[in-house]
C-alpha positions, 0 to 999 in steps of 0.5 A: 607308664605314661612317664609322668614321674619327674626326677631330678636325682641326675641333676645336681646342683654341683653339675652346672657349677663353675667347675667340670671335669675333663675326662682325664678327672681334673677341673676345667672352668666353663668359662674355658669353654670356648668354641673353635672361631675361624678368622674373621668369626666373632662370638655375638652371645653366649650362655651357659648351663644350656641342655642340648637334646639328643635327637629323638631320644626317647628317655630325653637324653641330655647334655649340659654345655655352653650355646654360643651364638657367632656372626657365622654358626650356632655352636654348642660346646658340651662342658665335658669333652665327649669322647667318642667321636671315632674316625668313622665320622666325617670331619668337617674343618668348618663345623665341628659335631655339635655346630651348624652354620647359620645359613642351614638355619630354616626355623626357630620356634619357641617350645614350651609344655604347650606349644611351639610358636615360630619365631619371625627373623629380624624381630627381637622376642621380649617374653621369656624363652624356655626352650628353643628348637631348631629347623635346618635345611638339610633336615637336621633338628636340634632342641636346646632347653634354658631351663638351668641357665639365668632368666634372659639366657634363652631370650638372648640366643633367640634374638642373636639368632634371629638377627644374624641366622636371617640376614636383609642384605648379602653383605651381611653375611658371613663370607665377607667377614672370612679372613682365613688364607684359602687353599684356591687352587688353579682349577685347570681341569674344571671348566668354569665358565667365566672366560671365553676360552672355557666356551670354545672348550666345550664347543670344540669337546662336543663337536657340534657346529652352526653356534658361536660364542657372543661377547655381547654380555660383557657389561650385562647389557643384554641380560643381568641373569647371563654370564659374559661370554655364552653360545648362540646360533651362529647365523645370529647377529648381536644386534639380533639378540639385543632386540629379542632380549626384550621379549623374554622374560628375565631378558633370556633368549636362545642359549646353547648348552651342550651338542652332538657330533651330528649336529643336534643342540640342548638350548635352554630358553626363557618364556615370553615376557607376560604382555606380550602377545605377538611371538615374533621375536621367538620364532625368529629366534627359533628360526636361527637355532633351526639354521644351525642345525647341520640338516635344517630341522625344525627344533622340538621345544618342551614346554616344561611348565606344564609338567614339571613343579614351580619354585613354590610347589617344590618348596611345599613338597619339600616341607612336606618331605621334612616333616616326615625324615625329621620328627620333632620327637620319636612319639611322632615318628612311630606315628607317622613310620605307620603309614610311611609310604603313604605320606611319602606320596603324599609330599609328591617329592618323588613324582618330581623327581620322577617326572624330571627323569622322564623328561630328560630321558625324552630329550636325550633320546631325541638328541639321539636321534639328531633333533635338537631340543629347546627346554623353556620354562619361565625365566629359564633358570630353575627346571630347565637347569635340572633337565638340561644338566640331566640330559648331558649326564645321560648322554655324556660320559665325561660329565660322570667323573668328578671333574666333568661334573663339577664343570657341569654345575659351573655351565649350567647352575653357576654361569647360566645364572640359576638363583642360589642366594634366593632359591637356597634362603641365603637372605630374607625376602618375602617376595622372593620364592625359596626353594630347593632345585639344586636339592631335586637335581641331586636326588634325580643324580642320585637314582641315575647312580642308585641304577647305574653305580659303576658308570659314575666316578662320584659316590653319594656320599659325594652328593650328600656332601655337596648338598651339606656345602650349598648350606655352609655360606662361605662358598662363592658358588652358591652364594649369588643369583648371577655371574654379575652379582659375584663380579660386583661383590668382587670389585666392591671398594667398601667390603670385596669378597674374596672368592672361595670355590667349594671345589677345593675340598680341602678346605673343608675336609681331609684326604681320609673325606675326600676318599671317600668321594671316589667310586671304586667301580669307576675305574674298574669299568671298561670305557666305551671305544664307539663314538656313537652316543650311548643313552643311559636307559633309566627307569624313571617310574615311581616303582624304579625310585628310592627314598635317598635314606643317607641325605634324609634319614641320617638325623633320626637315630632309630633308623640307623643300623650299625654294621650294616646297609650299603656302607659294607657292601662299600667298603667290601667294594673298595677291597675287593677293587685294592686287589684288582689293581694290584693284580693288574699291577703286577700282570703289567710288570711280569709283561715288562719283565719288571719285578712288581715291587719296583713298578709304580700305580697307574695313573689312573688308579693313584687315587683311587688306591688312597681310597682303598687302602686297606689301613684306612679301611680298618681303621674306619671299621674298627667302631662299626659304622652305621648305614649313614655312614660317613654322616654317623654322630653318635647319639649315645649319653657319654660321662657327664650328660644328663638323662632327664625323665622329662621335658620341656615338650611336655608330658603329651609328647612321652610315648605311652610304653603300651604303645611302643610293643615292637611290631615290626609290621607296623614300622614302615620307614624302619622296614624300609631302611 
């Protein structure tokens, strides 16, 4: 009852010998065993016999494979070929099942019977290592155990790991060692940011008068952290901006982000700097963002540090939050699914989410009203990116497609400078808070979707994806704190970057993927013909919100319900749209006096006929996908695995078979989902 009976009767000597056998019954060597590298990508350490555990089985299933360490992923390569992977599951062209890139890496502790201990990166470990367990930043965990490999195996991966997963200088990662030939495409429909002509695009979409594009930031003169080309009140001068620079914090004053037709403006800011006590500089600043407004009225300015959460207390909230969407073992997610929803509050990670929505909605209802508004906060590069980028996503239908969305991001998160290489832990710095804004943003995203599915081109499968790419670390976009930095890295003579936008899905996914990014009730609903501006009217309160089960639950196992949840209601969606089309299709033909097989699709549905294309779709269905579908990996044991009866967690941490009776009043997170 308490699962304190070892056996190793699975266990044979022969089944971490030199010899396995492939699923069609012949012999392959482990040494063959070798993981797929990309160009550029070299193998650091390597062992054999390594368990792999499967996440939160509660018989301590098992695989038997080799643990590969490489300048750019952990990979795990099981000796027998698991064949069960079904087109179901999303496919990475970067990182195949059983792989993570380095930069997800958030923490190794060393579990033994006893305890974990955290293991520090850059330090190299000199004690015996039995097993290891792995913490990534999208939630994902994965335990290995050396308890069949040679003595030094699991000192060996620490130490690569250590070593190459928490890298002390940006050109130590893996993006400037990849040589693979890139599928970079022109990216004429995506705005990003980089030349003036981008800026006087989006000033002359929005209509909004009184700004101006400066050139002032051409050499990063005037601040390090701004773009080279951004958009000013138009009665200041440059001399004028120079001098106020000094006042602000990260040296940040007045930039404009977005604007009506009547003239209201979205302006960001930076505080003033800590020894500064006279605000004159802001309020002249003030003044000229007041000048451009069409009625000269005073800008209504948010002060976003006195509602909204520092780098740090997300960063703690978001610990928080992992600790429950992902237990190290299933005895501790029984024990924390009991009062679910109290922990859940108690991490405060919807509150944020919450109180971002509020604000934003405030914003955007003064704009509404022809105010302009001035969003300030600290160096003006963390939740007034989150609030400012959530304003235009109410107000602006165009930044709802696909395209303007990913323009949206470029504006404000790439070319305004948010901090992606600190924020997102790319480089060990102690002095340097990490923390997952962009993660906030896409979850406040995700409930304006949740509320208002068909106003969005984009699924959240899209949004989970772009979450799981911020990790990859071969993407310029994330990759750097500034537009600057990004230039220097380029024109670097020892070692330049070549630049790779995440925007070219292609590169990591296939069509069959990218399909799946498309809302079929997008191109269903009727466009809005008044140019008067229509706020999206989002509930922001805590009893309006949901836990954003595919991005945070999709690791644990027990809660994925197969056949069932949102998915097939997606895919019923996607049908039912195929035939709408079609329908309409022909209508238009008989209109013409045209025969419906000889005309083509509309251009505005070819895409999204490829999405629902009903072949596609059965094929998908065929295995029965669960509700995390497309991030579904198949926990099952296939031939070859083992099933062990304990493990190198110990007997303390085996659920005691009196407590696991199935009372489904109990089980919160599972009612939940």
């Amino acid at each position: 009852m308490t699962h304190s009976f070892k056996s190793y009767i699975d266990i044979k000597e022969d089944h971490f010998g030199a010899e396995e056998l492939d699923p069609n019954g012949t012999k392959k060597n482990v040494e063959q065993c070798q993981p797929r590298l990309l160009e550029g990508e070299a193998v650091t350490a390597a062992e054999d016999n390594v368990l792999q555990f499967v996440s939160l089985s509660e018989r301590k299933h098992g695989r038997s494979g080799t643990l590969f360490v490489t300048n750019f992923k952990l990979s795990f390569v099981p000796c027998v070929s698991t064949a069960k992977e079904g087109p179901e599951c999303q496919k990475s062209r970067l990182l195949g099942e059983f792989d993570v890139s380095l930069c997800n890496i958030d923490c190794v502790y060393h579990i033994t019977r006893e305890k974990k201990r955290k293991l520090i990166g850059g330090q190299n470990v000199s004690s015996k290592i039995k097993g290891l367990l792995i913490v990534c930043k999208n939630m994902r965990t994965l335990t290995y155990s050396f308890k069949f490999s040679s003595v030094n195996s699991g000192k060996n991966i620490a130490n690569a790991l250590l070593h190459y997963a928490f890298p002390r200088r940006h050109h130590l990662l893996f993006a400037y060692d990849y040589r693979e030939p890139n599928l970079r495409k022109s990216h004429s429909d995506i705005l990003l940011f980089q030349e003036q002509s981008d800026w006087m695009r989006e000033l002359k979409n929005s209509n909004c008068a009184g700004w101006r594009i400066t050139s002032s930031n051409t050499l990063y003169n005037l601040s390090a952290n701004l773009p080279s080309f951004f958009v000013v009140p138009e009665s200041a001068l440059d001399w004028q901006l120079e001098t106020a620079s000094r006042h602000f914090r990260d040296s940040r004053p007045p930039v404009w982000c977005w604007g009506t037709t009547e003239g209201a403006a979205l302006v960001r800011m930076a505080d003033m700097l800590p020894g500064i006590n006279d605000r004159v500089q802001e309020n002249i600043m003030l003044e000229q963002v007041r000048k451009a407004h069409p009625k000269k009225r005073q800008p209504q300015i948010f002060d976003l540090q006195k509602s909204l959460p520092t780098p740090r207390d997300l960063q703690i909230s978001f610990g928080k939050l992992r600790d429950i969407c992902s237990p190290e073992s299933a005895s501790r997610f029984w024990n924390q699914d009991q009062d679910f929803f109290g922990r859940m509050d108690s991490t405060r990670w919807l509150h944020y989410v919450s109180g971002c929505l509020a604000i934003a909605q405030q914003a955007a209802n003064a704009l509404a009203s022809g105010e302009t508004i001035v969003l300030q906060e600290g160096e003006g590069r963390d939740v007034s990116t989150i609030v400012s980028s959530l304003v235009q996503l109410m107000c602006n239908p165009s930044c709802r497609s696909i395209l303007g969305f990913q323009s949206l991001i470029q504006k404000e998160w790439i070319a305004l400078g948010h901090p992606f290489c600190s924020r997102l832990g790319l480089i060990a710095e102690s002095d340097v808070d990490q923390s997952p804004m962009f993660l906030l943003f896409l979850d406040c995203v995700w409930q304006i979707l949740n509320q208002f599915p068909g106003k969005f081109e984009f699924t959240e499968t899209y949004l989970t994806t772009l979450w799981d790419s911020c990790h990859v670390g071969i993407f310029d976009t994330f990759l750097f704190n500034s537009e600057r930095d990004r230039a220097y890295s380029v024109t670097d003579a020892h070692n330049p970057l070549h630049l790779r936008s995440v925007w070219d899905w292609e590169e990591q996914y296939g069509p069959e993927d990218i399909a799946l990014f498309r809302n079929p009730l997008y191109a269903l609903e009727a466009p809005a013909q008044s140019n008067k501006l229509h706020i999206l009217p989002v509930s922001c309160g805590l009893s309006a919100l949901e836990v954003w089960q595919q991005c945070y639950c999709r690791w644990v196992p027990m809660l994925e319900v197969r056949g069932g949840g949102r998915v097939q209601v997606n895919f019923q969606v996607r049908l039912l749209a195929d035939e709408i089309i079609e329908l309409k299709k022909k209508a238009d033909a008989w209109r013409r006096g045209l025969s419906p097989d000889r005309v083509a699709p509309f251009n505005f549905s070819e895409e999204l006929l490829f999405a629902c294309d009903s072949a596609v779709l059965r094929d998908r269905l065929r295995n029965n996908p669960g509700s995390f579908f497309p991030f579904m990996h198949h926990s099952a044991v296939s031939a070859g695995e083992v099933l062990l009866s304990t493990s190198i967690l110990g007997d303390e941490d085996e659920m005691d078979e009196r407590d696991c009776g199935l009372n489904e009043s109990t089980y919160s997170l599972s009612t939940a989902v």
